[in-house]
ChimeraX commands (.cxc) that place a marker at each C-alpha (Angstrom):
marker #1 position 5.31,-3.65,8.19 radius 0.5
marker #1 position 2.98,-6.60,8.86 radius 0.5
marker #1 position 2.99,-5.89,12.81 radius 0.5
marker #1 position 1.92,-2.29,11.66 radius 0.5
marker #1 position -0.72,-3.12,9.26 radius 0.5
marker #1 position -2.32,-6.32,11.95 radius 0.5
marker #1 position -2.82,-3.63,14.58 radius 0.5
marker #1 position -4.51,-0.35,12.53 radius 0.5
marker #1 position -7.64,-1.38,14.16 radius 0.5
marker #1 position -6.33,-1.05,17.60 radius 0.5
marker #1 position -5.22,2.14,17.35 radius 0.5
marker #1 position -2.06,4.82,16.65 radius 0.5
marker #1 position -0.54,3.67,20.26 radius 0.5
marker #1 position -0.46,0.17,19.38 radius 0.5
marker #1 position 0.48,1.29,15.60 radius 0.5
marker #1 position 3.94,3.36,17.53 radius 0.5
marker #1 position 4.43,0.30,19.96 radius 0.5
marker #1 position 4.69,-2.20,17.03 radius 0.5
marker #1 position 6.47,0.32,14.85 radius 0.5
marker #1 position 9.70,0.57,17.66 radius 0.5
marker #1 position 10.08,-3.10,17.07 radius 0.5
marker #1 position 13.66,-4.00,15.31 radius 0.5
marker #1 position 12.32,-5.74,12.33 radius 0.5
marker #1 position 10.47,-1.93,11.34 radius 0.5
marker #1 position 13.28,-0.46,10.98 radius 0.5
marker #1 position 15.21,-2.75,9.65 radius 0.5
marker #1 position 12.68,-3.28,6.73 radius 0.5
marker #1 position 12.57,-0.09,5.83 radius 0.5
marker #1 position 16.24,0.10,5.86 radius 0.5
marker #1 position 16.43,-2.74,3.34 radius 0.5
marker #1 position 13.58,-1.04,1.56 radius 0.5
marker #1 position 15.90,2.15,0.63 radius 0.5
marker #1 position 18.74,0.17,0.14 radius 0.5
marker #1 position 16.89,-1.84,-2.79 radius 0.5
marker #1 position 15.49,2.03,-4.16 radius 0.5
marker #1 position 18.84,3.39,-3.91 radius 0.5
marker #1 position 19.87,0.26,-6.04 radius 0.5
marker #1 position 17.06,0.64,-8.62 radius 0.5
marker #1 position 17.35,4.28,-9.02 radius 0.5
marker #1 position 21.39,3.49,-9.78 radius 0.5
marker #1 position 20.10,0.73,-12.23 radius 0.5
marker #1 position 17.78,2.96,-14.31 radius 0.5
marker #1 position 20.42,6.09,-14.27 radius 0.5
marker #1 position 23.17,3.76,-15.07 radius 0.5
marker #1 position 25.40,5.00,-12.01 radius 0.5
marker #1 position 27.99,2.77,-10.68 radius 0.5
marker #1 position 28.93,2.48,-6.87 radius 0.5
marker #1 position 32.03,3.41,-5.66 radius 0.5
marker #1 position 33.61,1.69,-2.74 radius 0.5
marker link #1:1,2 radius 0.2
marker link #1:2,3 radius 0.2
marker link #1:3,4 radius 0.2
marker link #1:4,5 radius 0.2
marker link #1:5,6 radius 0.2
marker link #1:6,7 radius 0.2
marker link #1:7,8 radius 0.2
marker link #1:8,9 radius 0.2
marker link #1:9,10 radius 0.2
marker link #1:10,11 radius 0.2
marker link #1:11,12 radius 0.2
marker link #1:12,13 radius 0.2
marker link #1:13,14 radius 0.2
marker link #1:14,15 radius 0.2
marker link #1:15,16 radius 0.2
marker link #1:16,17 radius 0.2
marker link #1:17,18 radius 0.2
marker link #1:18,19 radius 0.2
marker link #1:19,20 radius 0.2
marker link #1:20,21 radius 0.2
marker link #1:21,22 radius 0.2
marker link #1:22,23 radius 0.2
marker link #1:23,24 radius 0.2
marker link #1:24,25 radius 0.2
marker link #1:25,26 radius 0.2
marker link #1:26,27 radius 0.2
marker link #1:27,28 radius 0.2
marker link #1:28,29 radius 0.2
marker link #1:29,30 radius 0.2
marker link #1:30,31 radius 0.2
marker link #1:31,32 radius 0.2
marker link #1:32,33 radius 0.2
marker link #1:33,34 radius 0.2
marker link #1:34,35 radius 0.2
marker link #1:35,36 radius 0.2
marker link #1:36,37 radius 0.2
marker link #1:37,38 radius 0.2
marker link #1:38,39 radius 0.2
marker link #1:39,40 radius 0.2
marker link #1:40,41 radius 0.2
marker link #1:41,42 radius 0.2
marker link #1:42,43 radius 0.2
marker link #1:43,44 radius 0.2
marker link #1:44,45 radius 0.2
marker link #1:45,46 radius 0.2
marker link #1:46,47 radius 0.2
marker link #1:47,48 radius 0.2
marker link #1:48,49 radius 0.2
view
């Protein structure tokens, strides 16, 4: 999200460009994973494997 946030000044093309880089998505896959685990915390639901 960094790489997003440096380049806001430069504009939504440059935002896109460093938005297709791997570590985007792969933070914000980490981010749900960690909400997913939280929200089964709070509603005391247990995963299944």
């Amino acid at each position: 999200m960094d790489r997003f946030v440096t380049v806001s000044r430069k504009g939504l093309g440059e935002q896109l460009l460093a938005a297709t880089m791997w570590e985007i998505p792969f933070e914000i896959f980490l981010q749900a994973v960690h909400a997913d685990a939280y929200l089964r915390a709070v509603t005391r639901q247990q995963k299944a494997w």
